[in-house]
C-alpha positions as CSV (number, residue, x, y, z in Angstrom):
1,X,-21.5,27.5,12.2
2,X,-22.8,24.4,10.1
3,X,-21.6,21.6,10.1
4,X,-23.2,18.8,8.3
5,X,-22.3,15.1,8.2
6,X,-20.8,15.3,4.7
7,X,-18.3,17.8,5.7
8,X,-17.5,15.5,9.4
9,X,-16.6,12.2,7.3
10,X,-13.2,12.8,8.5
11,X,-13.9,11.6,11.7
12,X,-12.2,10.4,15.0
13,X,-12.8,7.0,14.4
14,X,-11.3,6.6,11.1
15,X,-9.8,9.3,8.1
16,X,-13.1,9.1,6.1
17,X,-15.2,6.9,7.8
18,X,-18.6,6.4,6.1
19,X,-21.7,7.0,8.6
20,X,-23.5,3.9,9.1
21,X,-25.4,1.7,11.1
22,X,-22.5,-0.9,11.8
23,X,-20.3,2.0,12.3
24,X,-22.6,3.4,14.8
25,X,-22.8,0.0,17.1
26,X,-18.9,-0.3,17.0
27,X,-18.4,2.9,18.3
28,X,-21.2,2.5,21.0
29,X,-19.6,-0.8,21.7
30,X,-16.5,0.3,22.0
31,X,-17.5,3.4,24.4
32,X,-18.9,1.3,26.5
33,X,-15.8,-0.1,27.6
34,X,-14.3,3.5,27.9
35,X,-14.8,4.2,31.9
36,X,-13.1,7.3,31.7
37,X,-15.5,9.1,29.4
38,X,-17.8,10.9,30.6
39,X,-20.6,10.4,27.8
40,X,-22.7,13.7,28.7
41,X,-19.3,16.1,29.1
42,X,-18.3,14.3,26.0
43,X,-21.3,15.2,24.0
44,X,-21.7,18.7,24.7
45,X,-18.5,19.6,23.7
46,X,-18.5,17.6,20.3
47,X,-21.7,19.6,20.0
48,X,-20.1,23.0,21.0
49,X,-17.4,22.6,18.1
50,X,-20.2,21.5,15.7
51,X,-19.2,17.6,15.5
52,X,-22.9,16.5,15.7
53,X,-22.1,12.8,14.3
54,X,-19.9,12.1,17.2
55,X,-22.0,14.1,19.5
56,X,-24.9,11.8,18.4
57,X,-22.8,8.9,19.3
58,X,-22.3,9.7,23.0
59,X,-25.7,11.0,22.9
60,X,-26.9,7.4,21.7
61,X,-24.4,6.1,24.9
62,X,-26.4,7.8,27.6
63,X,-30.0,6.6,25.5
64,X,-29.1,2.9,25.7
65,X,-27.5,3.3,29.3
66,X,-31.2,4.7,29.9
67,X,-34.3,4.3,27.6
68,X,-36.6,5.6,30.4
69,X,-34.9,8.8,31.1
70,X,-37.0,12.1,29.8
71,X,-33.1,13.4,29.4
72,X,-31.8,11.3,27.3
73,X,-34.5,10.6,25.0
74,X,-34.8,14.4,24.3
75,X,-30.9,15.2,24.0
76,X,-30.3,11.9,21.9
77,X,-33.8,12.9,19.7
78,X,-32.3,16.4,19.0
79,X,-28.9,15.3,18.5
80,X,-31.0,13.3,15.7
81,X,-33.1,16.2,14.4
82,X,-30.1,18.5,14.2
83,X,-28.4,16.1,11.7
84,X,-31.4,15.1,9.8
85,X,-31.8,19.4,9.5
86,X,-28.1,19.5,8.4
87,X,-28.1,16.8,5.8
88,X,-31.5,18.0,4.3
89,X,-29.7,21.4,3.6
90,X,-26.8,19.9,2.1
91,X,-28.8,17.5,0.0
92,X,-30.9,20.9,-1.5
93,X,-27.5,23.0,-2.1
94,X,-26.4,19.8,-3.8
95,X,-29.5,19.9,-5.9
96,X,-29.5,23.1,-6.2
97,X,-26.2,22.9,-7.9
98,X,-27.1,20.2,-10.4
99,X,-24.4,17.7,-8.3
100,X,-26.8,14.9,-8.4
101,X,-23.5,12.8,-7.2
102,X,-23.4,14.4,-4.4
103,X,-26.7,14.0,-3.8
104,X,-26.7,10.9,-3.6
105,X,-24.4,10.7,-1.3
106,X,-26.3,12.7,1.2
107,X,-29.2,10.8,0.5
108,X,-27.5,7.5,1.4
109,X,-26.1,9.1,4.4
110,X,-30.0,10.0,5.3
111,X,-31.1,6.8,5.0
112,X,-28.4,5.3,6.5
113,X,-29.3,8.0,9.5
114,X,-32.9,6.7,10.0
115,X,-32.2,3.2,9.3
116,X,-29.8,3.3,12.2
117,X,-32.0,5.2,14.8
118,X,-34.9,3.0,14.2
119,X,-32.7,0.2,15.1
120,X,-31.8,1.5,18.3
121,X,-35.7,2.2,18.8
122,X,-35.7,5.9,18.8
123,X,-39.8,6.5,19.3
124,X,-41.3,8.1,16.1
125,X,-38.5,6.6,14.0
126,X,-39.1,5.9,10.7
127,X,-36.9,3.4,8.8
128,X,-37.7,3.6,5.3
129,X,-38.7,7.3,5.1
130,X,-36.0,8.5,2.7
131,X,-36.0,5.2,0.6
132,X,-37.9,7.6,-2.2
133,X,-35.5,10.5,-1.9
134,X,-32.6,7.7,-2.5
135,X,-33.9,6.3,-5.5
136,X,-34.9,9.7,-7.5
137,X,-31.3,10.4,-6.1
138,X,-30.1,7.5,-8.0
139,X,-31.8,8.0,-11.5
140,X,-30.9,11.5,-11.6
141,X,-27.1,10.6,-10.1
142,X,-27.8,8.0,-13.3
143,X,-29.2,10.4,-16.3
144,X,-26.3,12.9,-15.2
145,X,-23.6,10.1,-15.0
146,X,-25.1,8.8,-18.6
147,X,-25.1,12.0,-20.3
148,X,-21.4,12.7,-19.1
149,X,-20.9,9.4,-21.1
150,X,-22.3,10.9,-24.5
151,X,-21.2,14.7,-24.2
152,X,-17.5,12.7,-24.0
153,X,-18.5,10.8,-26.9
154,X,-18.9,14.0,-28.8
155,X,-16.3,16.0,-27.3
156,X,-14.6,13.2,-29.0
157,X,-12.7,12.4,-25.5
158,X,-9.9,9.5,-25.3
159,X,-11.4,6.2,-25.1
160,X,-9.6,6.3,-21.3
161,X,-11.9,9.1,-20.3
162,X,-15.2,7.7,-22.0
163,X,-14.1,4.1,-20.6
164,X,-14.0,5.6,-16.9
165,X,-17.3,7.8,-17.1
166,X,-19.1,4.4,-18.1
167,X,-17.8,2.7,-15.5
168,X,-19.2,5.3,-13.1
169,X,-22.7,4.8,-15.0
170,X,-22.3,1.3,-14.2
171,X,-21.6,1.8,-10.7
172,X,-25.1,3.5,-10.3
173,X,-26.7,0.7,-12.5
174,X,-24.6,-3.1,-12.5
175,X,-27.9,-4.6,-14.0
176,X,-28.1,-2.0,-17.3
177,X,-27.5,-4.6,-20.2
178,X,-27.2,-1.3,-22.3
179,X,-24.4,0.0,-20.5
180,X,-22.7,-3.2,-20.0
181,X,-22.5,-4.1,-23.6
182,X,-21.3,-0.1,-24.1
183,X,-18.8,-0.7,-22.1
184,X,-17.5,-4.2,-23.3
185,X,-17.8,-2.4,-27.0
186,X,-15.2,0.2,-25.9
187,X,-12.9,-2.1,-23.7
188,X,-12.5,-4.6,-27.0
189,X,-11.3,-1.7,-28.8
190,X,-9.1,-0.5,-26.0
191,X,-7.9,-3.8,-25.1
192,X,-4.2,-4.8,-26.2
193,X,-3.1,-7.8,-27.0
194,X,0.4,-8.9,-26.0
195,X,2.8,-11.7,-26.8
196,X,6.3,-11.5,-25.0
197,X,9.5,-12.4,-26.9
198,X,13.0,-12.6,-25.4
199,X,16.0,-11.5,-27.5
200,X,18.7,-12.7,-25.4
201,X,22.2,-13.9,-26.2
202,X,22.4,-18.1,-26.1
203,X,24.7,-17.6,-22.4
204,X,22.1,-15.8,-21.1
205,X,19.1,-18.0,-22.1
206,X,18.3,-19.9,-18.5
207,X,18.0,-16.3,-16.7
208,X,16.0,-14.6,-19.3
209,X,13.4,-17.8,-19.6
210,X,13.0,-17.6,-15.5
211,X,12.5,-13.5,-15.8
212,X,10.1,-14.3,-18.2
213,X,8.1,-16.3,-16.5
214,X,7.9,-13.9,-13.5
215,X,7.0,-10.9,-15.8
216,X,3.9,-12.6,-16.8
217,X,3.6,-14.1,-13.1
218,X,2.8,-10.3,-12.4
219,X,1.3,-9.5,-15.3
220,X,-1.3,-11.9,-15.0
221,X,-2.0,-12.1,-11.3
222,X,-3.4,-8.3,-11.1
223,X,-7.2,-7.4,-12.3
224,X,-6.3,-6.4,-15.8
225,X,-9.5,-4.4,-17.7
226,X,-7.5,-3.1,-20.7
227,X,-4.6,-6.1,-21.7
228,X,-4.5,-9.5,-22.1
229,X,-1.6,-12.1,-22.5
230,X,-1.3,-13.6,-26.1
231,X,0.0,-16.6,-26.8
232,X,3.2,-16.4,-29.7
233,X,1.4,-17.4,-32.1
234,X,-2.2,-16.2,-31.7
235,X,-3.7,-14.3,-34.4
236,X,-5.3,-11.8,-32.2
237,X,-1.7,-10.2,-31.1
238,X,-1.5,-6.8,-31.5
239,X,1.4,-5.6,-29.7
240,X,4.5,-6.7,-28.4
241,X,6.6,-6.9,-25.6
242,X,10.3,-7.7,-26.3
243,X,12.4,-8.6,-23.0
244,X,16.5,-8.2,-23.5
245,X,18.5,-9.1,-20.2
246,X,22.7,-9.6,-20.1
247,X,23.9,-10.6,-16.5
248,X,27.1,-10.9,-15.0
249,X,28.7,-12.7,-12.3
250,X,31.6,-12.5,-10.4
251,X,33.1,-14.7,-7.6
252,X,35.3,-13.9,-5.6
253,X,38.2,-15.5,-3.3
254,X,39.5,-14.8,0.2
255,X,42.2,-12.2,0.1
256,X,44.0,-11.0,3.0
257,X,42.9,-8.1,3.7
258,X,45.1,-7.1,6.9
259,X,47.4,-8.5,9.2
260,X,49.9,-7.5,12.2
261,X,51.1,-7.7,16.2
262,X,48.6,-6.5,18.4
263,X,49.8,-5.5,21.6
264,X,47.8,-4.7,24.8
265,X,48.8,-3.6,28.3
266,X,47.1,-5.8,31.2
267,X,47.6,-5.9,34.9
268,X,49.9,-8.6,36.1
269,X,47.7,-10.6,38.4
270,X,49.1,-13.7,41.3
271,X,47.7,-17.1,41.9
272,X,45.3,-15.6,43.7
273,X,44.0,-13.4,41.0
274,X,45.1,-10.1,42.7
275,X,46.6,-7.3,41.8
276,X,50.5,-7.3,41.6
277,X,52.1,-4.4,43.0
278,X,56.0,-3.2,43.1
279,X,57.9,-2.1,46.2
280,X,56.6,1.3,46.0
281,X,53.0,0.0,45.8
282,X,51.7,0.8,42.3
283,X,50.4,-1.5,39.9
284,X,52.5,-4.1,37.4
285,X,51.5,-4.0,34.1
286,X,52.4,-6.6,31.4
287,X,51.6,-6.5,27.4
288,X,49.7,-9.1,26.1
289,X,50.9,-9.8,22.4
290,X,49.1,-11.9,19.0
291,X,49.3,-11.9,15.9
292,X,46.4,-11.8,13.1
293,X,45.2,-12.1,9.9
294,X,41.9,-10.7,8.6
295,X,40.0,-12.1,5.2
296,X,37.6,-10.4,3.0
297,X,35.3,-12.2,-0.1
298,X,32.9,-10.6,-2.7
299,X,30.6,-11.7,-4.8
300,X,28.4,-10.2,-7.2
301,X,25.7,-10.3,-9.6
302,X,24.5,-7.7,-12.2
303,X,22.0,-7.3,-14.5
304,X,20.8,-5.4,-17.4
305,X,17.1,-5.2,-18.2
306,X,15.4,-3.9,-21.2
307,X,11.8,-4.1,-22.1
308,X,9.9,-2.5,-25.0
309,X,6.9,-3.0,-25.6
310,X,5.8,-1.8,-29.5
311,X,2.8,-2.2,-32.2
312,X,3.5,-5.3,-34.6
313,X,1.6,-3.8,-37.3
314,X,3.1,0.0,-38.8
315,X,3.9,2.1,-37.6
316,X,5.3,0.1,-34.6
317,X,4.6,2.6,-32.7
318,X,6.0,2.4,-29.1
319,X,4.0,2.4,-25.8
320,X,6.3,1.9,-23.2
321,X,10.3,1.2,-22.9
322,X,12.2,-0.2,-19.7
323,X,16.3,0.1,-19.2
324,X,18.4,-0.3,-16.0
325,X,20.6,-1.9,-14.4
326,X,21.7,-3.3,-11.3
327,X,24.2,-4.8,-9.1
328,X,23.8,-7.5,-6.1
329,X,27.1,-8.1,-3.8
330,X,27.5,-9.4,-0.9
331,X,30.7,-9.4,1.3
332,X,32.1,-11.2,4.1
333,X,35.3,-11.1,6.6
334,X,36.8,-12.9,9.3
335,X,39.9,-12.8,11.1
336,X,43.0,-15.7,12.4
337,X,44.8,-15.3,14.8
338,X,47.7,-16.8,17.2
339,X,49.3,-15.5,20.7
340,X,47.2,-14.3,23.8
341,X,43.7,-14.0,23.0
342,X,43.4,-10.9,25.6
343,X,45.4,-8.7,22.9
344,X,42.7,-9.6,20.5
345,X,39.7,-9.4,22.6
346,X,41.1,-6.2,23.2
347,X,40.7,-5.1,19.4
348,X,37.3,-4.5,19.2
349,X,37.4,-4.0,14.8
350,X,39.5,-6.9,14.6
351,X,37.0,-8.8,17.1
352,X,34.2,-7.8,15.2
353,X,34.8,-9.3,12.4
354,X,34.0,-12.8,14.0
355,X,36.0,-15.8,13.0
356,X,33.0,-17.5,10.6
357,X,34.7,-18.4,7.3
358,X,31.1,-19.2,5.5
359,X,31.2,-18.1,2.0
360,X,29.3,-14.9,1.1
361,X,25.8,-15.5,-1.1
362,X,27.2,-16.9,-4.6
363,X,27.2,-14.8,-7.6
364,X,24.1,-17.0,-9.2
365,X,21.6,-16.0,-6.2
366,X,22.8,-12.2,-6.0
367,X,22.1,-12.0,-9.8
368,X,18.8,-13.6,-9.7
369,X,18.0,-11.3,-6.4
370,X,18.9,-8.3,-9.1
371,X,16.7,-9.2,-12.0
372,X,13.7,-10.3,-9.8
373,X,14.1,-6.8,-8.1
374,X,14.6,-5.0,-11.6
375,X,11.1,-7.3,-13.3
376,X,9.2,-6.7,-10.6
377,X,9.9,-2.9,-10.6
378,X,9.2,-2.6,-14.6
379,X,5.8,-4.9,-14.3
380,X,4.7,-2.5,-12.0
381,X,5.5,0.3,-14.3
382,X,4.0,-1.2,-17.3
383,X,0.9,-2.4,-16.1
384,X,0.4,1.3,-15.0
385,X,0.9,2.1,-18.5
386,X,-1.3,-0.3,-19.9
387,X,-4.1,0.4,-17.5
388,X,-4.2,4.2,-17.6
């Protein structure tokens, strides 16, 4: 069966590892230390199941181990061969199906292939002998990548669509001033402009200011292609984004939540710390008694987010509205108590409780842990919006 590097690319080493010549020398590197390996045993099964890139690799183990060794120059030279064999027919059938992409991937991964063996001074190597094939590789990968630009253009495609093929052309050639000002053409007409306005109520002014400034804290801090922050009163503003937040909060007081006798049976020990026993030799018991009080306290926050985010010129058309809310508490409980502690050690859902009376968080950090959570959530959701 053939197997070819392209179709091995999800190797052992890594889901999708490239094939390359720093690749290469870790993996040697690291086999090295690998005592238990045997590199021959290794490689021959690898090359049984068709996984000629890691059977090269254990190949290339036994080479260095032995430069001079008839054996290892010839397995590690057809390990070579058979992958140079197998990459040459996959680069054709690329060809041969006009997916000059793909062809130049294959042809990187061929140069990469001799580049790599030459540095490990294979005999007969050639480094540069597919630096040709790579860049006819890359002007056809271009023309194709180009002409996927204009047939979009024609098909009359969104400008999202056109806007990605031209990156791709770009990818193949970053110094095309041709391209570059194409592209900068169609991302000034793409690009939004965006002023933020708050339309909160006077009470609710502080919290809305401080979730303003960490929506465009996240707005600003990722790589935005497509929108820019406006200032309010810039002339370029084209759309904008309206933030509407009510909160709530509620503090609570300690309440008793439960209280009683507890009672537990103990055995009645001497001075000595033994065991107390009757005439007729069986244990005395005594109950041990307290009583207790337990405490609860709740506070809470909660928060109601709105974002909308609309054309200022007619029809102001909507791209992208945000509403939820949420609510932040946090409890906390501890018990009193008076009598014999044994009854309440004994208790272990009263003990649990603990006998910390420290206040739960207070209603103004749980409702500023809920709007953070609910901005950074529809930032996220808008800038995918905005970029897609």
């Amino acid at each position: 069966m053939h197997h070819s590097l392209q179709q091995e690319r999800n190797c052992e080493f890594g889901a999708g590892c490239p094939m390359n010549r720093s690749l290469f020398s870790l993996v040697i590197i690291g086999l090295l230390g690998v005592a238990c390996v045997n590199p021959r045993t290794t490689a021959q099964e690898y090359k049984a199941l068709g996984k000629h890139e890691l059977a090269s690799q254990y190949f290339a183990l036994l080479y260095l181990g032995d430069r001079e060794s008839p054996e290892a120059q010839s397995d590690f030279k057809a390990s070579l061969d058979l992958m140079h064999r197998n990459l040459a027919l996959d680069y054709d059938k690329a060809l041969e199906a006009a997916d000059h992409q793909a062809a130049l991937g294959i042809a990187v991964q061929q140069d990469e292939l001799a580049r790599w063996e030459y540095s490990l001074r294979v005999p007969g190597s050639e480094p540069n002998r597919h630096v040709d094939q790579l860049e006819r590789s890359r002007r056809a990968a271009l023309k194709q990548a180009i002409k996927k630009v204009d047939d979009l253009e024609v098909q009359n495609a969104t400008s999202q669509e056109r806007l990605r093929s031209l990156r791709e052309a770009m990818a193949l050639a970053p110094d095309d001033s041709e391209l570059s000002n194409r592209y900068e053409r169609m991302r000034s007409k793409l690009k939004k402009h965006i002023r933020v306005r708050l339309n909160c109520a006077q009470s609710h002014q502080i919290d809305c200011l401080a979730a303003k400034s960490l929506l465009m804290q996240k707005l600003t801090q990722v790589n935005r292609e497509l929108f820019v922050i406006s200032t309010n009163d810039s002339e370029l503003a084209s759309f904008e984004l309206v933030l509407s937040m009510n909160t709530a909060r509620q503090t609570g007081r300690w309440v008793m939540e439960r209280s009683g006798r507890l009672t537990t049976k103990l055995p009645k020990k001497n001075e000595f710390k033994e065991q107390v026993k009757n005439k007729k030799g069986k244990p005395v018991y005594f109950n041990a008694h307290a009583n207790y009080s337990s405490y609860v306290m709740t506070n809470q926050g909660q928060v109601e987010l709105r974002l909308g985010l609309q054309e200022l010129k007619p029809p102001h058309k909507s791209l992208f509205t945000y509403s939820r809310g949420l609510r932040e508490s946090d409890t906390k409980r501890y018990y009193t108590w008076n009598g014999d502690e044994r009854a309440v050690k004994g208790n272990t859902n009263l003990s649990s409780l603990g006998t910390d009376q420290r206040m739960p968080l207070d209603a103004e950090a749980l409702t500023r842990r809920a709007w953070q959570k609910l901005i950074r959530d529809a930032s996220a959701k808008l800038v995918n919006v905005l970029e897609n």
